[in-house]
N, C-alpha and C positions, 0 to 999 in steps of 0.2 A: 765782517763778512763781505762777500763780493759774490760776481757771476751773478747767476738768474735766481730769482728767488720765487718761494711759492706764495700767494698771501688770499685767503678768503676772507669776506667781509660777513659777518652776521646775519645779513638780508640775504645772502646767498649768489652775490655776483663776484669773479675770480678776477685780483688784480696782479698783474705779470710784469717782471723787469728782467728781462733776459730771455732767455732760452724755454722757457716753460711752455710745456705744450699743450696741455689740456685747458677745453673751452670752458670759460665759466657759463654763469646760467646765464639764460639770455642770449647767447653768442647761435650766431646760425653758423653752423657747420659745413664745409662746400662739401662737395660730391660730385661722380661721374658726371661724364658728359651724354646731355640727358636723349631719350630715345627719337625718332624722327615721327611727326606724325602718322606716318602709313602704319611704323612700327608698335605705336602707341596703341592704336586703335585699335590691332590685335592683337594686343597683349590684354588691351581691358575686355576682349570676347570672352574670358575665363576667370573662374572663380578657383581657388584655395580648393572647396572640396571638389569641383570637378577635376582637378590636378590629380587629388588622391586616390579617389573613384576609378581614374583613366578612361574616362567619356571621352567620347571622340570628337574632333575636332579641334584639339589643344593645339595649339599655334609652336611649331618648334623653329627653324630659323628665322620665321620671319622676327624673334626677340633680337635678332642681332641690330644691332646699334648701325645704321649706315651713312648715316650724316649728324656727325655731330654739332655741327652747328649748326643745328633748328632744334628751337624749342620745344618744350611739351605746351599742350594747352593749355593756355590758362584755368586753374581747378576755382572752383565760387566757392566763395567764404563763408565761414560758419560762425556762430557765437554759440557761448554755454558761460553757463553763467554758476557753474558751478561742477568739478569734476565729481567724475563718476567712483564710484566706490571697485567697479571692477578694473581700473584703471591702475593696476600695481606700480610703483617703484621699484626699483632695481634697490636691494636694501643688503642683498648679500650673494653669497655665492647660487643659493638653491635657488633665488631668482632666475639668476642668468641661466642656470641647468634646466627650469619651468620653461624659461622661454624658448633656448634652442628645441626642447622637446616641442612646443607648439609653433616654430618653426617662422625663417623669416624670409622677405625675396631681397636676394643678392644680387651682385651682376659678379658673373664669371667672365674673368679677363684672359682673354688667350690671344696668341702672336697676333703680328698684321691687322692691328687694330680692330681686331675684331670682340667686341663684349654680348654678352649673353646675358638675360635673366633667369635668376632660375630659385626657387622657390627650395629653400635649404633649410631639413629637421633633424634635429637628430632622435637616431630610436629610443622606444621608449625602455628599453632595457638597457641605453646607453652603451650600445657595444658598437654602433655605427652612424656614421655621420649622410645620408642621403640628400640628393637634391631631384628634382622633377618642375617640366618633362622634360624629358632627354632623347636622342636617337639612338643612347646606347640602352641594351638590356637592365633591367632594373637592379639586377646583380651588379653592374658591371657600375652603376651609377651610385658608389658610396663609397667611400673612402671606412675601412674600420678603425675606432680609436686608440686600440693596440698598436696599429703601424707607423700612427702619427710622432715623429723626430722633433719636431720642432713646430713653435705659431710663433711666427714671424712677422711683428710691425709695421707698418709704412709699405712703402713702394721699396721692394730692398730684395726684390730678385730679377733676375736676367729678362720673363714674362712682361714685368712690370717697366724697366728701364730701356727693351725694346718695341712696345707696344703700337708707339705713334700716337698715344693720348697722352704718356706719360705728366703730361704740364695741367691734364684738366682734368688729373683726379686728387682728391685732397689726401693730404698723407693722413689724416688723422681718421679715415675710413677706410682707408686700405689695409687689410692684414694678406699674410699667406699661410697654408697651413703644408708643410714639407712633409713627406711620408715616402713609404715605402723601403724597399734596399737601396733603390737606384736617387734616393732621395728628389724625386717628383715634386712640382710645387702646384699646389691648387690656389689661385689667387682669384682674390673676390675683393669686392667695393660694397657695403656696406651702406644705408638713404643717409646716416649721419654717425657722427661720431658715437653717439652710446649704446648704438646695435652694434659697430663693429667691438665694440667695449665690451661686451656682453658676450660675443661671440670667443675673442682671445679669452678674457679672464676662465668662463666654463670650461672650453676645449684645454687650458693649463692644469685647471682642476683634473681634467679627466686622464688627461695623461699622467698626472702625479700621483692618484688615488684609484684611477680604473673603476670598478662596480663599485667600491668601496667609498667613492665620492662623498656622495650624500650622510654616512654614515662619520666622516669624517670633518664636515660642516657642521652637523648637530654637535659632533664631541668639542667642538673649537666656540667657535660664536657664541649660538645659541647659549649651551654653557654658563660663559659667562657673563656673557650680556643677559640674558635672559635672570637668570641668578640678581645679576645687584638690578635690573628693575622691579623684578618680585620683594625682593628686599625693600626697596624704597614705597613700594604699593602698600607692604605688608606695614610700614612705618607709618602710613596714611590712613590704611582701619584701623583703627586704635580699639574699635571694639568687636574686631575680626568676626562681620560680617560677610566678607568676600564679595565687596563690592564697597565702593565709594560715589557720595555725589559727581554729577559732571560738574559741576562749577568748581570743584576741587583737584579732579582730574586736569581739568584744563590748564589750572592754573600754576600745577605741579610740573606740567610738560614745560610752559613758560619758565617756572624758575627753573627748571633746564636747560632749554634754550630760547635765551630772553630775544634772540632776532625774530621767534615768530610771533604773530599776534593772534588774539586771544581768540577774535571771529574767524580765524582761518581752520584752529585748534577743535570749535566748539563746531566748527560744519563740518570737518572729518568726522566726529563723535557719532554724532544724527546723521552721517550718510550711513555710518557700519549699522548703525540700530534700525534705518529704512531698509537696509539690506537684509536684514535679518529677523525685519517687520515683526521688530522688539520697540514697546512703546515703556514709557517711563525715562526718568533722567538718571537711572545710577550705571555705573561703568563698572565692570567686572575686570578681574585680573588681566585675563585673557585680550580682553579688547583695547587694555591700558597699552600693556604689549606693542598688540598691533597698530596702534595709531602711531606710536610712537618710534618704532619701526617704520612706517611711512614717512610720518613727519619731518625723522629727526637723523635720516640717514642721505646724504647728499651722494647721489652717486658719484660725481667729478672727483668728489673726495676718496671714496672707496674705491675706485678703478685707481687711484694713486695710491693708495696703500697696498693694494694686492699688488702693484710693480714690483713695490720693495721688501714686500713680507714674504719670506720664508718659507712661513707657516699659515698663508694665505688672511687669513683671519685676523691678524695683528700684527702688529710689531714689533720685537723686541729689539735688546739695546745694541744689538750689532744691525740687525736689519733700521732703525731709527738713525745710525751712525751712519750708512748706505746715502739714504735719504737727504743728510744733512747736510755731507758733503760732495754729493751728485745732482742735488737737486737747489740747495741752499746754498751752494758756493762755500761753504762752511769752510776753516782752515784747521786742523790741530782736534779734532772733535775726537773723545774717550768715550769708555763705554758709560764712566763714570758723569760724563756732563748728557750723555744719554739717559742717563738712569735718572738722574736730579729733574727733568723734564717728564717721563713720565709718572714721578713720585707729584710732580704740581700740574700733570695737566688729565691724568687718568681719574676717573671718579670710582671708580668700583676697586673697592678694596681687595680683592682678589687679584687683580692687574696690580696693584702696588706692590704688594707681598710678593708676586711672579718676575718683575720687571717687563710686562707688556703693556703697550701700549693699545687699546681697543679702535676701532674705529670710531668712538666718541670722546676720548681722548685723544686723540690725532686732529677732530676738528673742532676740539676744543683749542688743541694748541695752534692750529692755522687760523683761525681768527682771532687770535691773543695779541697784544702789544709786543710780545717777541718776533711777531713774521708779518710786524705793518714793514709796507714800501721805501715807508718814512726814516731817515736818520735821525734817531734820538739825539744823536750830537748836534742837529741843527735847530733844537730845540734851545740852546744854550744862549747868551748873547755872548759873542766872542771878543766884541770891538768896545772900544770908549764913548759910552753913550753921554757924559755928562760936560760936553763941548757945547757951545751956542749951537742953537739949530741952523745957521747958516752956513757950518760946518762943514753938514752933513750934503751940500746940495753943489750941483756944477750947474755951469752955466750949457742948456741943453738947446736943442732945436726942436720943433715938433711939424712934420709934412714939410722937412728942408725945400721939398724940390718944388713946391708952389709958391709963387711968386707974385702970384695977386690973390684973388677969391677962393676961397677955403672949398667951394663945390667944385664950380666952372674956370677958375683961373690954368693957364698953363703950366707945364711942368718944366721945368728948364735947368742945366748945371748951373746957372747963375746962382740961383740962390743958395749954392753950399758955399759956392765962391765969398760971398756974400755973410753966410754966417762963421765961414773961418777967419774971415777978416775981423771982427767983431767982437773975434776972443771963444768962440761957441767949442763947448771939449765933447759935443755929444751931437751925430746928424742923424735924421732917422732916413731910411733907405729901404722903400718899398719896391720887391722884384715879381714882374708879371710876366 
């Protein structure tokens, strides 16, 4: 294989050789160029519900961006020493639908470098996408999901490529969302890559599925993910109690997935049971479920599955063949060397029987020894190892260009002079 390859490590940080675009964990995301102090200042005079409310005094141009090169304030740091249980992960599609519904702040980009914030939800009946506050009429301030043509990646319309920031916004926060007849682009920047990731993925749903979203997420996913983890739960009470120890629960997500550990596992458990000021150690189906849904779903990963699925939800062996050769540089890829991968990297017997690939299968098979960085061929020894060991060695140089003391001495061309005279097949050549 050649070109760029995808490869996740088990701990959950993304290793890239080529083209690959999405941040592993860990990675800071860049973004807009950020607001100027005066701007700042009145932007933080208002809160989320007094946006919604329409109290007065909501700040509307003064959001415009006027200098971009001054800083925000430095914000004072926080510790927690343990995450909170309301604190979701992006696990699936209904996520990212949850969250647009409760809504995020964007910056709206429009001509003559000029950007705006503006606090973007969509309804809760999913038929319209709004933002606030605005100077236009609140009619007049939503885009409906019916209209919308296209959601468009990156910086990748004429808004965006005339703007005059265009260099200090990151592509991997910038989406567009194209609508209307006259195909109009609303273009927005995103605080980092997994809100804009949340935003595209949902808005694709909604346009492919309309009210019918939701109902079409439960029929997919859940499904079958849901299915073979009830299966393997129901394989764990053996005397179908409906409910298992947590030291057993725990350690069943582990042989799972062996990258997480076991105090990470066992603090999720006791956050959901503090939440729900449920005392006792046993785990219920339900809650097995949802941890494991938390735990065991890496968004980086799921935003790259939804690229290439079809069917939002998975992947089958032409959407996996997409991936392989678009994404893995792959050559010659069938649906048949598709299908052999997800028959050894799919767990849930239903996905085998189907030819789909789940989202836990997918990041089974990216942190597998099929998609290390690594070339297995250089694992090999190639050359004739059983020569005398002075064989193997040339006569080198080390810091050619010092010429007396290894700290303080000077640097001078003499001494290459100096070591090619002497037979030397190796100078070392340090450039400042």
């Amino acid at each position: 294989s050649g070109g760029g390859r995808c490869r996740f490590d088990s701990a959950g940080s993304r290793v890239s050789n080529g083209d690959c675009t999405l941040a592993g964990a860990g990675e800071e995301p860049g973004s807009a160029p950020p607001a100027s102090p005066e701007s700042s200042s009145k932007e933080k005079g208002f809160s989320t519900s007094q946006q919604r409310e329409g109290k007065p005094g909501i700040p509307r141009r003064s959001s415009i961006i006027k200098d971009g090169t001054k800083q925000k304030r430095e914000r004072k740091k926080t510790v927690s020493f343990s995450s909170m249980p309301t604190e979701k992960k992006i696990s699936g599609a209904s996520d990212c639908i949850t969250a647009m519904v409760e809504g995020s702040e964007l910056k709206k980009i429009r001509s003559n470098s000029r950007v705006y914030h503006r606090y973007f939800l969509l309804d809760a009946d999913m038929q319209s996408l709004r933002w606030e506050p605005s100077k236009k009429d609140s009619e007049k301030a939503k885009i409906d999901i019916k209209s919308i043509k296209e959601v468009r990646t990156g910086k990748n319309t004429d808004i965006f490529r005339s703007n005059g920031i265009y260099d200090q916004i990151s592509e991997d926060c910038a989406f567009s969302i194209i609508y209307g007849e006259n195909y109009e682009s609303l273009d927005l920047v995103a605080n980092s890559a997994d809100i804009a990731n949340i935003w595209v993925t949902g808005l694709r749903y909604l346009i492919s599925y309309g009210k019918h979203t939701l109902d079409m997420i439960e029929s997919t996913q859940d499904n079958m993910r849901t299915s073979w983890l009830s299966q393997m739960f129901s394989e764990s009470d053996v005397e179908n109690l409906g409910h298992i120890p947590l030291c057993n629960a725990v350690q069943f997500i582990k042989d799972l997935n062996p990258g997480l550990k076991n105090n990470k596992i066992e603090l999720k458990f006791k956050e959901l049971h503090r939440s729900k000021e449920k005392t006792g150690t046993e785990v219920t189906k339900e809650e097995f479920i949802e941890v494991f849904h938390e735990l065991c779903t890496r968004p980086e990963i799921y935003f790259l599955l939804v690229q290439f699925s079809s069917n939002k939800e998975f992947l089958d062996t032409k959407d996996l063949m997409m991936f392989l050769e678009a994404e893995q540089g792959m050559a010659h890829v069938t649906e048949e060397i598709s299908l052999e991968i997800i028959q050894k990297y799919e767990p849930a017997k239903e996905g085998q029987e189907k030819g789909c690939l789940s989202i836990d299968g997918f990041t089974n098979y990216l942190t597998s020894p099929d998609c290390h960085i690594f070339d297995p061929e250089h694992k090999k020894v190639c050359q004739d190892m059983k020569q005398p060991l002075s064989h193997y060695f040339i006569n080198s140089s080390h810091n050619t260009y010092l010429i007396e003391d290894q700290f303080r001495g000077p640097s001078d061309i003499t001494g290459y002079i100096r070591a090619l005279k002497i037979g030397c097949r190796r100078v070392e050549l340090d450039v400042w």
